[in-house]
C-alpha positions in Angstrom: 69.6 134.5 80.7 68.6 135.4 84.0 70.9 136.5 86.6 70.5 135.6 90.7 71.3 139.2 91.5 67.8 141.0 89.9 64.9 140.0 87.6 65.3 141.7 84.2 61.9 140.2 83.1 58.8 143.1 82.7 56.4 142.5 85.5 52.6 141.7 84.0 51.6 144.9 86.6 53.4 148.1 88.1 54.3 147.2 91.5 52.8 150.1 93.9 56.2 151.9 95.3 57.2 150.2 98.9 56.1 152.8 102.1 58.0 153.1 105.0 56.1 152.0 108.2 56.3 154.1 111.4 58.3 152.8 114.5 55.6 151.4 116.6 55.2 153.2 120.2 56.4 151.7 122.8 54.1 148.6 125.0 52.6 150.3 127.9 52.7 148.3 130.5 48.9 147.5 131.3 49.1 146.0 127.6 52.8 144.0 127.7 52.0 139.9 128.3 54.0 138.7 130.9 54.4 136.2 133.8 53.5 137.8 137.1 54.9 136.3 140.6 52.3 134.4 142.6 53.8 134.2 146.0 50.5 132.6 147.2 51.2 129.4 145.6 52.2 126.3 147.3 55.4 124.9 146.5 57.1 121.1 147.3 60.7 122.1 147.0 62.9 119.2 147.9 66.1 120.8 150.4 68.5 119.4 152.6 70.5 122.0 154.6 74.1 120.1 154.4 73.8 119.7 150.6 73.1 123.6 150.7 76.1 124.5 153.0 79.9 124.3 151.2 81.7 122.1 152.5 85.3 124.4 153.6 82.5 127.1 155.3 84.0 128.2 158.1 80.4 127.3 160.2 81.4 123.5 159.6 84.9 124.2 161.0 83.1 126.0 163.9 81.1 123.1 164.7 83.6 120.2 164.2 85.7 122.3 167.0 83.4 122.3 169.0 82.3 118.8 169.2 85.7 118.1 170.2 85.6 120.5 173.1 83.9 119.6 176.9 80.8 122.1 176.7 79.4 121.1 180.3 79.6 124.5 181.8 77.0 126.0 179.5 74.3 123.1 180.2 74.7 123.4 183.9 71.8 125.8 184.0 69.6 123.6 181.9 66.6 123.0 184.9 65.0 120.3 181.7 66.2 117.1 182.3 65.7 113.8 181.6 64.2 112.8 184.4 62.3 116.1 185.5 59.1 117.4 183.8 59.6 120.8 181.4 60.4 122.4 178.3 63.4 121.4 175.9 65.5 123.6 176.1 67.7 125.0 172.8 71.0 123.5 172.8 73.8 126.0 173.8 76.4 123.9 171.5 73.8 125.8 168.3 73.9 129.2 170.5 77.5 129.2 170.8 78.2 128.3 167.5 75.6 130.7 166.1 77.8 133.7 168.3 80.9 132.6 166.6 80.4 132.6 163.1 78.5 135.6 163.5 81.7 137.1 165.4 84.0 135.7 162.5 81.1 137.6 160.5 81.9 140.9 162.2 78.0 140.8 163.3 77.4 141.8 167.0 73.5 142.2 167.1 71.4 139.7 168.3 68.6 141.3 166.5 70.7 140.8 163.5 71.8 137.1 164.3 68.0 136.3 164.4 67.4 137.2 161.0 70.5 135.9 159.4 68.6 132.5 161.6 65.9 132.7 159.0 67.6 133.7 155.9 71.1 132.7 155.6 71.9 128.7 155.1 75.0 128.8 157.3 73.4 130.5 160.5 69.9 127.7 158.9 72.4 125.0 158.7 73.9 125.5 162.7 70.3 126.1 163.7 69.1 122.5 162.2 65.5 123.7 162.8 65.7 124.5 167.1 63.8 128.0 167.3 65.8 130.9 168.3 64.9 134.3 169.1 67.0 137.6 170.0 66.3 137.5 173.6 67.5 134.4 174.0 71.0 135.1 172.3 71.5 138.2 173.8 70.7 136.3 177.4 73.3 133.8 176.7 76.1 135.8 175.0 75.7 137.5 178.9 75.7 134.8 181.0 78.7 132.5 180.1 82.1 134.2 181.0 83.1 131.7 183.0 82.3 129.4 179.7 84.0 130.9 177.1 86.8 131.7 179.7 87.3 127.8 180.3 86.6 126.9 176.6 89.5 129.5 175.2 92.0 127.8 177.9 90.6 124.0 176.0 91.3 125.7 173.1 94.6 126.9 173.3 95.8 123.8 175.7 94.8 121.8 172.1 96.8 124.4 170.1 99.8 124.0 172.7 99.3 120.3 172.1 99.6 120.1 168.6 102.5 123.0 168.2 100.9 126.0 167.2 101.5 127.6 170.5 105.1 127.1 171.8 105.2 130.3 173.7 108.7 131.2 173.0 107.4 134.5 172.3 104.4 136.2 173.2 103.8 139.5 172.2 100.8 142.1 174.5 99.4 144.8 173.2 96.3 147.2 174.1 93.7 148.5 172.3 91.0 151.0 173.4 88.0 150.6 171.9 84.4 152.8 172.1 82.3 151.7 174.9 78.8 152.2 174.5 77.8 155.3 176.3 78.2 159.0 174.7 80.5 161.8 176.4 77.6 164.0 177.0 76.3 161.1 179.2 79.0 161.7 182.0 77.9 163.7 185.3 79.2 165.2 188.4 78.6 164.2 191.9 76.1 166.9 191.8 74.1 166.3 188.7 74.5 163.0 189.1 72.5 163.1 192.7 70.2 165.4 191.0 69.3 162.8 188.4 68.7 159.7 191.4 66.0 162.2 193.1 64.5 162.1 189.5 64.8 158.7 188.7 63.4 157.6 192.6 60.7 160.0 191.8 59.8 158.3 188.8 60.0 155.1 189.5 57.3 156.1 192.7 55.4 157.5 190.3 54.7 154.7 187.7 54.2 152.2 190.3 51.1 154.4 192.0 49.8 154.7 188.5 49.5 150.6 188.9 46.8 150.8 190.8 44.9 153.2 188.7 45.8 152.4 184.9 45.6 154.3 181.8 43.1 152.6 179.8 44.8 153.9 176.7 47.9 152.1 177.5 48.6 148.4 177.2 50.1 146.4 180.1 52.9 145.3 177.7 53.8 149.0 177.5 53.1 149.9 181.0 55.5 146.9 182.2 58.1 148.3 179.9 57.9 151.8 181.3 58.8 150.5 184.5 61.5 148.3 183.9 63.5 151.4 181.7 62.6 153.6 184.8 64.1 150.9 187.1 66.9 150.6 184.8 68.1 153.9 184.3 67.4 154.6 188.8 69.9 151.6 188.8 72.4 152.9 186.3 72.5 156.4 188.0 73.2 154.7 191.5 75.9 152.6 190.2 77.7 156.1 188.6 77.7 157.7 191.6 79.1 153.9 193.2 82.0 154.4 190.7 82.9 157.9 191.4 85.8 157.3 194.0 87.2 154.6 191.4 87.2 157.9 189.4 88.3 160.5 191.5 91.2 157.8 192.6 92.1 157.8 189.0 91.8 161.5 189.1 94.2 162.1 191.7 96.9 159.4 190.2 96.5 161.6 186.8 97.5 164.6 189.4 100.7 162.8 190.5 102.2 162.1 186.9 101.4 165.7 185.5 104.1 168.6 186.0 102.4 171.4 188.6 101.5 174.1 185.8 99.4 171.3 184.4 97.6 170.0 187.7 95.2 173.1 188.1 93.7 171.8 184.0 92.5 168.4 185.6 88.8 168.7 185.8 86.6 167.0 188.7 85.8 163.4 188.5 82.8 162.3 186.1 81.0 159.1 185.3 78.4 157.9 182.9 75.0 157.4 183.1 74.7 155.0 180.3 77.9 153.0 181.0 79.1 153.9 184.8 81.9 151.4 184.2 83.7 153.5 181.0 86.4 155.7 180.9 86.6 158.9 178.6 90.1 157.6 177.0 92.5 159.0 174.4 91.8 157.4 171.2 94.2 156.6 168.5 92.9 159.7 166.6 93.7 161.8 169.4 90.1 162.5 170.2 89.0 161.6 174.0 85.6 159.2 173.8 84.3 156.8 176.4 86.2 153.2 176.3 87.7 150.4 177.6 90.9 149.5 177.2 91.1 145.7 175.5 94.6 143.8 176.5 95.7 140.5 174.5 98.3 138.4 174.7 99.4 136.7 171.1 102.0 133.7 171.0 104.4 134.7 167.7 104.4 130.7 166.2 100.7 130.8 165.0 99.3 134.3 165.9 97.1 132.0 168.3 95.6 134.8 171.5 96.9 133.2 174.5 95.7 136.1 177.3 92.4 138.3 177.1 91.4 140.7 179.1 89.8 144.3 179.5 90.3 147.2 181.9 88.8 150.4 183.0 92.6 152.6 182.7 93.3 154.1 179.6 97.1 153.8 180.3 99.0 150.4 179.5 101.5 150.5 182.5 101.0 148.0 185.0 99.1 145.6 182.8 102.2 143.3 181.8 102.1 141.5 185.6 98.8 140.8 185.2 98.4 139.1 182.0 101.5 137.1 182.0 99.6 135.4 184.8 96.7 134.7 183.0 98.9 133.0 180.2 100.7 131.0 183.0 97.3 129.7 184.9 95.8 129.2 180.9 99.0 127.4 179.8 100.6 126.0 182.7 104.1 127.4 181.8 106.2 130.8 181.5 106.5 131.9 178.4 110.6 132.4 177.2 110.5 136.1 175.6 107.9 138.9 176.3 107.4 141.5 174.0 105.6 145.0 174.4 106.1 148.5 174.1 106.8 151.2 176.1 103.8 151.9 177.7 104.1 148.4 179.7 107.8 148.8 180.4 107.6 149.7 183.9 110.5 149.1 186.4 108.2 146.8 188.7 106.7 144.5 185.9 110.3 144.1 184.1 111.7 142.9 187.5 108.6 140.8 188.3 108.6 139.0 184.9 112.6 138.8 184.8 112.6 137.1 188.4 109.9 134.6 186.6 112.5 133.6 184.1 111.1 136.0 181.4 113.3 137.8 179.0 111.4 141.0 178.6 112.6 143.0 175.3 110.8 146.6 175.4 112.0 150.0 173.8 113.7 152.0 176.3 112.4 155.6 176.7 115.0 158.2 176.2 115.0 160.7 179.5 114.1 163.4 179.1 116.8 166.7 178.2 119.5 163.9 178.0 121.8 163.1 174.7 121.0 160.0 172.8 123.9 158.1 174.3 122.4 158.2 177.3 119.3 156.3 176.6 120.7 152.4 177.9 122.8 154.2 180.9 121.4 152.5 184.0 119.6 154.8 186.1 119.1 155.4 189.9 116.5 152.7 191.7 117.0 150.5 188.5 116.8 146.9 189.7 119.5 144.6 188.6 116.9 142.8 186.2 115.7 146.6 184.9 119.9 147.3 184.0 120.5 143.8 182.1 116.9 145.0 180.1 118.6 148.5 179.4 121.9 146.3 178.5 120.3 143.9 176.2 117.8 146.5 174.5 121.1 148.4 173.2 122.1 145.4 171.1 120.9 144.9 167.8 119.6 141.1 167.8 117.3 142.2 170.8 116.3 145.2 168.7 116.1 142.4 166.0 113.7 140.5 168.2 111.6 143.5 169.3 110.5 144.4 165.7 108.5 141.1 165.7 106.1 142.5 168.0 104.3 144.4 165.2 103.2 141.2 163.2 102.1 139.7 166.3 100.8 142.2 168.3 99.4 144.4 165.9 98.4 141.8 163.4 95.9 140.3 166.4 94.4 143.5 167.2 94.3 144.2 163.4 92.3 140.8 163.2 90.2 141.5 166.0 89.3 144.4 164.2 88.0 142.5 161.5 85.6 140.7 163.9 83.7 143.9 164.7 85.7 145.4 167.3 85.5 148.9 166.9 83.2 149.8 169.7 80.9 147.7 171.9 77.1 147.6 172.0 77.0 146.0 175.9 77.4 148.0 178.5 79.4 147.4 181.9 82.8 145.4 181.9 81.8 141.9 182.7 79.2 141.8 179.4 82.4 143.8 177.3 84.6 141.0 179.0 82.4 138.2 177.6 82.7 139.7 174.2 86.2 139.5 174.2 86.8 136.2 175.5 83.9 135.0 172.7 86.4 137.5 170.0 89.5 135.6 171.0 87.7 132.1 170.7 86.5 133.0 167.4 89.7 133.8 166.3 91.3 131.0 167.8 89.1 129.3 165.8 90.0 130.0 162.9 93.7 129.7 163.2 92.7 125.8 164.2 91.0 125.8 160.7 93.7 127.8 158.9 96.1 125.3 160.2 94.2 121.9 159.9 94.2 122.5 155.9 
């Protein structure tokens, strides 16, 4: 009997012991077979650009919203026409869509936006095959204030219309936020007529050099030298243009500080790079250049109702002023205003209360008085300013006041999100347009989030 496990038969031979073999060395990799790219060979790759795209991304949401909206204020300098000769021009609809989902993105770069043009399917799929460059977004993101101004009051009259915005309770809030200029870039009178002499100087000097160019530089170049000198001659005029508005601001800073303190404020300075910022206190504490971003947020949806952006670093005095843009934007007064402290002065509290408004607004405590004294009406407190001390002292208005945080601070938090943590235009009409094109975008999105 034989078993399975081992043969107990004798072998006809001696079977030669078995020899262990030798790991083999490793392939080099001139000798390993493989399949190599060839980029250099044509393909026929069937693809359709809305089969590509999901079909809950936010760049179809963008787009449907759009074609709802009346666009005609950003064709109106369209010259192409129908009936005239010339060259198509790309649709703005594409370039304002393009600006929003890249804003949604957090993206602010129009070098940026042109790549993601070429490589991304959403930013392919808005573009549907128009060419686009980065001078042309960055031209247009410029040039439509007005646009985007009239387009977020569409936007939110559409909102109003379909209940996210009842404006029972708006909430403002500011936010500073880092302008594009760097604090060594601010000047003196002194320097700052210094550096015109140089920049006049300059810009004489390249244009004499016109008539006898440098063989060894291009006309491309040449051209561009003289534009950044022209550039920077205008940007040092226009800082010494802005230096009353600073010195102004200067002397106001004078007023509010105790007289110890008045000899510590320096003379007046502006930038070079950004005439039109403001070295601000930060929320870190630190002082950098920056403007200071105001927005008005109805409580129902979180929808932004109010944009705007100033050159002051403080908050006081801006309540008036947006309250009126939310009136002309909406047509009506909103109930119950919310803000804190730093709006609360006794002029905008009567102004908004005479309006109807029910402003609720911490009370500051005085200062070297007891606690109890904090809601005691005070001397030159306006009737309207006493019934705000009155009602602030209750707790249902204190109640009410607490929802300023998840309005107010939720928007900016949002905004945040969008890329707003320091601007890469200079002057406040271009940092203007980003914001309204922010508070569209965001606008947006709360039509999307609610729509599902």
């Amino acid at each position: 009997m034989y078993g399975w496990g081992e043969m107990t038969e004798p072998t006809l031979f001696e079977l030669p012991p078995k020899e262990e073999r030798a790991p083999a060395p490793p392939t080099r990799p001139q000798d390993a077979r493989v399949l190599k790219p060839n980029r250099q060979q044509l393909q026929w790759l069937p693809r359709d650009l809305d089969e590509a795209l999901a079909e809950d991304h936010p760049a179809r949401a963008i787009w449907g919203v759009l074609e709802q909206m009346d666009l005609s204020r950003f064709y109106g300098a369209i010259k192409a026409t129908l009936d005239r000769p010339g060259r198509p021009a790309t649709d703005p609809q594409v370039l304002l869509a393009l600006w929003l989902l890249a804003t949604v993105e957090g993206i602010g770069s129009a070098r940026r936006l042109t790549r993601l043009c070429q490589e991304h399917d959403a930013y392919r799929w808005l573009c549907g095959g128009v060419p686009i460059n980065y001078h042309m977004l960055s031209d247009f993101r410029g040039a439509h204030q007005g646009a985007l101004d009239e387009l977020l009051t569409q936007i939110v009259a559409s909102l109003t219309a379909a209940g996210a915005v009842t404006l029972d309770r708006v909430a403002q809030d500011g936010m500073r936020v880092r302008a594009s200029a760097g604090a060594s870039s601010f000047r003196r009178k002194e320097t700052l007529k210094a550096h015109l002499k140089d920049a006049r100087a300059q810009v004489k000097r390249l244009a004499k050099e016109r008539e006898h160019p440098d063989p060894g530089v291009s006309r491309r170049e040449r051209g561009a030298r003289e534009r950044a000198a022209r550039e920077r001659e205008e940007r040092v005029k226009m800082a010494l243009d802005y230096l009353p508005a600073a010195q102004a601001a200067k002397e106001r800073q004078q007023q509010t500080l105790a007289t110890p303190k008045r000899a510590k404020v320096t003379k007046p300075r502006t930038s070079t790079t950004d005439p039109e910022a403001r070295v601000m206190k930060m929320p870190d504490g630190g002082f950098r250049p920056a403007y200071n971003v105001q927005l008005a947020t109805d409580q129902a949806k979180g929808v932004i109702v109010g944009v705007s952006v100033v050159r002051e670093g403080t908050d006081a005095g801006q309540a008036l002023p947006m309250e009126e843009q939310v009136m002309e934007r909406t047509g009506q007064h909103p109930k119950d205003y919310l803000m804190d402290g730093g709006f609360a002065t006794k002029e905008d509290i009567t102004a908004l209360e005479e309006r109807g408004l029910t402003v609720y607004a911490p009370v500051k405590l005085p200062r070297n008085k007891p606690e109890e004294e904090r809601y005691q009406p005070r001397y030159g407190d306006s009737p309207q300013v006493v019934q705000w001390r009155q009602r602030m002292a209750t707790g249902e208005a204190k109640a009410v006041y607490r929802g300023r945080g998840s309005t107010a601070e939720w928007a900016n938090a949002q905004v945040r999100q969008h890329g707003v943590s320091q601007f890469t235009v200079r002057g406040l009409a271009k940092v203007t347009t980003v914001m309204l094109m922010v508070a569209v975008a965001h606008n947006l999105l709360r039509w999307a989030a609610l729509a599902t």
